[in-house]
Residue frames relative to the residue before (quaternion, step in Angstrom):
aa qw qx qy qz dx dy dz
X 1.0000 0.0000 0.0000 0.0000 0.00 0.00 0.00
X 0.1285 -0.6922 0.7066 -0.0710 3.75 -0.96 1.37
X 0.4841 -0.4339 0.7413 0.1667 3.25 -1.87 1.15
X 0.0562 0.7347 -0.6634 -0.1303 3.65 -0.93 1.07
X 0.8316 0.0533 -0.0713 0.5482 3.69 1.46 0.03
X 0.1749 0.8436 -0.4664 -0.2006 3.00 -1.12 0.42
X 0.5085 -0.6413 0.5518 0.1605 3.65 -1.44 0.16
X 0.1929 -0.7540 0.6232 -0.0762 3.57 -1.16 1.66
X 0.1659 0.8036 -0.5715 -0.0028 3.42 -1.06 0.72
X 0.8211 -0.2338 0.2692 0.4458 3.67 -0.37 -0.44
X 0.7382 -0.2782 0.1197 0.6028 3.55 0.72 0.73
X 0.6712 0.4365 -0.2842 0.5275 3.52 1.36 0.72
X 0.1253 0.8226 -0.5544 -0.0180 3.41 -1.10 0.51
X 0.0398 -0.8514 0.5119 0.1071 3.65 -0.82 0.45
X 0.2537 -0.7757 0.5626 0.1317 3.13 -1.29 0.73
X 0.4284 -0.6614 0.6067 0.1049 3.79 -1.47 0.70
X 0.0371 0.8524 -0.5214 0.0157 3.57 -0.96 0.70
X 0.1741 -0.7943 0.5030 0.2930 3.43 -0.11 -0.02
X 0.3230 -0.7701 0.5496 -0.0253 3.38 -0.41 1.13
X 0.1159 -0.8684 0.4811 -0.0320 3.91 -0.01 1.28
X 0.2785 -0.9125 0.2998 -0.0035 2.86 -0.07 1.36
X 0.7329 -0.1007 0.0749 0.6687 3.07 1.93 -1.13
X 0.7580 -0.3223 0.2234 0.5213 3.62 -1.08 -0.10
X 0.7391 0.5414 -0.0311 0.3996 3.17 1.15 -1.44
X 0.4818 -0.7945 0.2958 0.2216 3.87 0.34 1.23
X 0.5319 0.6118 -0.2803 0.5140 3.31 2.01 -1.01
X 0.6265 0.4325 -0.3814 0.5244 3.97 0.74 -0.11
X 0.5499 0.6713 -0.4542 0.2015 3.49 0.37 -0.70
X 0.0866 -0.7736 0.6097 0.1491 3.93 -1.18 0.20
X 0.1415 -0.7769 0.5796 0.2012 3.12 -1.33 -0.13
X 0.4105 -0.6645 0.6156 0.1045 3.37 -1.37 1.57
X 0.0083 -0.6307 0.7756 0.0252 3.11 -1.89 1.15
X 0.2252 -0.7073 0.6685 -0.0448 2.75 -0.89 1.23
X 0.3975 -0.6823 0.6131 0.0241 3.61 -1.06 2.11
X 0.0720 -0.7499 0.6539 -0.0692 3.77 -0.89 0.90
X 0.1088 0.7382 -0.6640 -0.0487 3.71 -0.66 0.81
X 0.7356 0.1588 -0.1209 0.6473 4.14 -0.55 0.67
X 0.6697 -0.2859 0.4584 0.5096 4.16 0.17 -0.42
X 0.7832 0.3637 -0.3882 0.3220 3.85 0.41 -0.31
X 0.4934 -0.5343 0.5448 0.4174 3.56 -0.96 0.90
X 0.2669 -0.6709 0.6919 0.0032 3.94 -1.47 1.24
X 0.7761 -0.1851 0.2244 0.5596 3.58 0.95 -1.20
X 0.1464 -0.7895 0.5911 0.0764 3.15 -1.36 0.79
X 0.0257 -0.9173 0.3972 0.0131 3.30 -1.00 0.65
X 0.3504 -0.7775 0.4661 0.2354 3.64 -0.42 0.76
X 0.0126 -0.6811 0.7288 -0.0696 4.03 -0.93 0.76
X 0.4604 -0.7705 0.4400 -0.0270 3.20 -1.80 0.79
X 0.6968 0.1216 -0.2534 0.6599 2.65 1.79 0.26
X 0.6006 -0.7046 0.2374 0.2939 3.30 -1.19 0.87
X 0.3062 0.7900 -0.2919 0.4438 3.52 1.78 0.01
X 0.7329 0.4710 -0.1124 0.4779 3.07 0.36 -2.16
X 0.7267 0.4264 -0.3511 0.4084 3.58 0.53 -1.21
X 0.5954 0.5703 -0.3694 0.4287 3.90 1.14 -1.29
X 0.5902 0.5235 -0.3240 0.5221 4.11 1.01 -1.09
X 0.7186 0.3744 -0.3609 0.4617 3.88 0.50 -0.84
X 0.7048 0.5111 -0.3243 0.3699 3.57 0.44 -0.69
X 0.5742 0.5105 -0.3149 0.5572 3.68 1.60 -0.78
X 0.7239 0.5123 -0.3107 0.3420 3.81 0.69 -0.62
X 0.4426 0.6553 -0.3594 0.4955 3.04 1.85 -1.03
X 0.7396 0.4955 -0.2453 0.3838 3.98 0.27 -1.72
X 0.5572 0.4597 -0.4812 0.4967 3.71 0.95 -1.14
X 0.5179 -0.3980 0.6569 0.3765 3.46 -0.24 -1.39
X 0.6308 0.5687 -0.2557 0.4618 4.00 1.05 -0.65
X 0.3387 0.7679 -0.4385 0.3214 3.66 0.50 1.39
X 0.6611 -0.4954 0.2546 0.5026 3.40 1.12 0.87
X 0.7104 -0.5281 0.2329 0.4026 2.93 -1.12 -0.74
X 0.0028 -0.8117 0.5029 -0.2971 3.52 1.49 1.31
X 0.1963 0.6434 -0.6974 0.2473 3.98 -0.97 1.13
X 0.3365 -0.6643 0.6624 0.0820 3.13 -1.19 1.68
X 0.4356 -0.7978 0.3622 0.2065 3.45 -0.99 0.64
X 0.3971 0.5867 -0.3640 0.6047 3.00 2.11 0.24
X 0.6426 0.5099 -0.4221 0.3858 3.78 0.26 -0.86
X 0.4930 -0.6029 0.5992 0.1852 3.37 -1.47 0.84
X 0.1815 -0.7603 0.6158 0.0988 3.83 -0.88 0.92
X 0.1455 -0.7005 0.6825 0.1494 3.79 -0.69 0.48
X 0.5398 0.7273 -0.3252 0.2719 3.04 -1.03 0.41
Protein backbone atom coordinates (compact mmCIF):
# COMPACT_ATOMS: atom_id res chain seq x y z
CA UNK A 1 0.00 0.00 0.00
CA UNK A 2 1.42 3.60 -1.37
CA UNK A 3 0.03 7.17 -0.52
CA UNK A 4 -0.56 8.25 -4.23
CA UNK A 5 -1.87 11.74 -2.87
CA UNK A 6 -2.45 13.79 -0.45
CA UNK A 7 -4.73 16.78 0.69
CA UNK A 8 -4.26 19.66 3.57
CA UNK A 9 -6.77 21.90 4.98
CA UNK A 10 -7.33 23.64 8.21
CA UNK A 11 -6.80 21.16 10.90
CA UNK A 12 -7.56 18.44 8.29
CA UNK A 13 -5.84 16.33 5.91
CA UNK A 14 -6.54 13.39 3.65
CA UNK A 15 -4.82 10.86 2.03
CA UNK A 16 -5.61 8.49 -1.26
CA UNK A 17 -4.31 5.00 -1.82
CA UNK A 18 -4.79 2.65 -4.27
CA UNK A 19 -5.62 -0.50 -2.76
CA UNK A 20 -4.84 -3.68 -5.26
CA UNK A 21 -7.04 -5.96 -5.14
CA UNK A 22 -6.07 -8.43 -7.85
CA UNK A 23 -3.79 -9.13 -10.78
CA UNK A 24 -6.29 -7.40 -12.84
CA UNK A 25 -6.51 -3.35 -12.42
CA UNK A 26 -10.47 -3.56 -12.99
CA UNK A 27 -10.76 -4.80 -9.15
CA UNK A 28 -8.64 -2.30 -7.71
CA UNK A 29 -10.03 0.52 -5.06
CA UNK A 30 -8.98 3.39 -3.57
CA UNK A 31 -8.88 4.38 0.26
CA UNK A 32 -9.29 7.92 1.63
CA UNK A 33 -8.50 8.14 4.66
CA UNK A 34 -10.24 11.52 6.70
CA UNK A 35 -7.67 13.00 9.34
CA UNK A 36 -8.82 15.74 11.79
CA UNK A 37 -5.58 16.94 14.23
CA UNK A 38 -3.32 13.68 12.90
CA UNK A 39 -6.09 11.14 13.92
CA UNK A 40 -7.62 8.91 11.25
CA UNK A 41 -11.82 10.00 11.84
CA UNK A 42 -12.81 7.79 8.79
CA UNK A 43 -11.81 5.79 6.08
CA UNK A 44 -13.22 5.15 2.93
CA UNK A 45 -13.14 3.02 -0.15
CA UNK A 46 -14.36 4.61 -3.85
CA UNK A 47 -13.97 3.02 -7.23
CA UNK A 48 -12.75 5.25 -9.19
CA UNK A 49 -9.73 7.20 -8.86
CA UNK A 50 -11.46 10.67 -9.63
CA UNK A 51 -14.23 10.21 -7.12
CA UNK A 52 -11.74 9.35 -4.36
CA UNK A 53 -9.21 12.60 -5.45
CA UNK A 54 -12.89 14.95 -5.34
CA UNK A 55 -13.65 13.32 -1.77
CA UNK A 56 -10.35 13.90 -0.27
CA UNK A 57 -10.25 17.73 -1.72
CA UNK A 58 -13.77 18.32 -0.11
CA UNK A 59 -12.79 16.73 3.09
CA UNK A 60 -9.61 19.69 3.23
CA UNK A 61 -11.95 22.68 1.98
CA UNK A 62 -14.32 21.93 4.77
CA UNK A 63 -17.26 21.47 1.83
CA UNK A 64 -18.39 17.74 2.45
CA UNK A 65 -22.07 17.76 2.58
CA UNK A 66 -23.64 17.45 5.38
CA UNK A 67 -20.69 15.47 7.30
CA UNK A 68 -20.04 17.05 11.19
CA UNK A 69 -17.62 15.39 13.51
CA UNK A 70 -18.95 15.56 16.91
CA UNK A 71 -15.76 16.65 18.37
CA UNK A 72 -15.39 19.68 15.96
CA UNK A 73 -16.47 23.03 17.32
CA UNK A 74 -19.36 24.81 15.12
CA UNK A 75 -19.47 28.69 15.20
CA UNK A 76 -22.29 29.95 14.25
Amino acid sequence: MEIYSEYYGTGRKATVTRLKRSWDSRFDVWEVALYVENRVVQRTTIRTESEAEDFAESWCQGSDGNQILLNEVING
